[in-house]
C-alpha positions as CSV (number, residue, x, y, z in Angstrom):
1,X,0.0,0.0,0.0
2,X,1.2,3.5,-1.1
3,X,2.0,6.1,1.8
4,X,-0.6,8.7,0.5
5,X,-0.6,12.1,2.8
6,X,-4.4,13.3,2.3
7,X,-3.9,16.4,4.0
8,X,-0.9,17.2,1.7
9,X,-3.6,16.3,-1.5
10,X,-6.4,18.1,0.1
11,X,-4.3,21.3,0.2
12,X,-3.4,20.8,-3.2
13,X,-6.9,20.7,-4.6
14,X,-8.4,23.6,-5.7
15,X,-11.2,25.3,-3.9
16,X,-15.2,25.1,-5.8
17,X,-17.3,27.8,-5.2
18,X,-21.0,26.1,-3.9
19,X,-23.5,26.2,-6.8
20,X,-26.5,28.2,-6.4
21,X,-28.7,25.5,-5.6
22,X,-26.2,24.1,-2.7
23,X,-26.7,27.3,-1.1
24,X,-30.5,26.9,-1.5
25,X,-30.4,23.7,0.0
26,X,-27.8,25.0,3.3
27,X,-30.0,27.6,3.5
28,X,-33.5,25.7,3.7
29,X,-32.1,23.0,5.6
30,X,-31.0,25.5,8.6
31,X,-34.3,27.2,8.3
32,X,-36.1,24.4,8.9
33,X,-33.6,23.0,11.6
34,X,-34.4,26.5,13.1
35,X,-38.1,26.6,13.0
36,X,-38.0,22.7,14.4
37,X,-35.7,23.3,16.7
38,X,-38.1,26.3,18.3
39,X,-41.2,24.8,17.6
40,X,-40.3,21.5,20.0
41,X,-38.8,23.8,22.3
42,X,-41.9,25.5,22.9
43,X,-44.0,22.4,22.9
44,X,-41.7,20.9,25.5
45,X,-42.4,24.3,27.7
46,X,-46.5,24.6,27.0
47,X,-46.5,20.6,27.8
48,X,-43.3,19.6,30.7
């Protein structure tokens, strides 16, 4: 087996700009992580 330093290749790659639907999908999925995250926090208030 080859001694392969990922770190060492992973510096070497160049860096990819996130398409616009990545950010679409970061930013939907910590909006609803948000809301969800609130919403059971309440629920766990009104109801424990």
């Amino acid at each position: 087996m080859s001694d392969v330093n990922i770190n060492a290749e992973l510096q070497k790659a160049p860096v990819e700009p996130l398409l616009p639907i990545e950010k679409k999908l970061i930013g939907w999925s910590l909006g609803i992580g948000v809301t969800a995250l609130i919403a059971l926090s309440a629920l766990s208030h009104f109801i424990g």
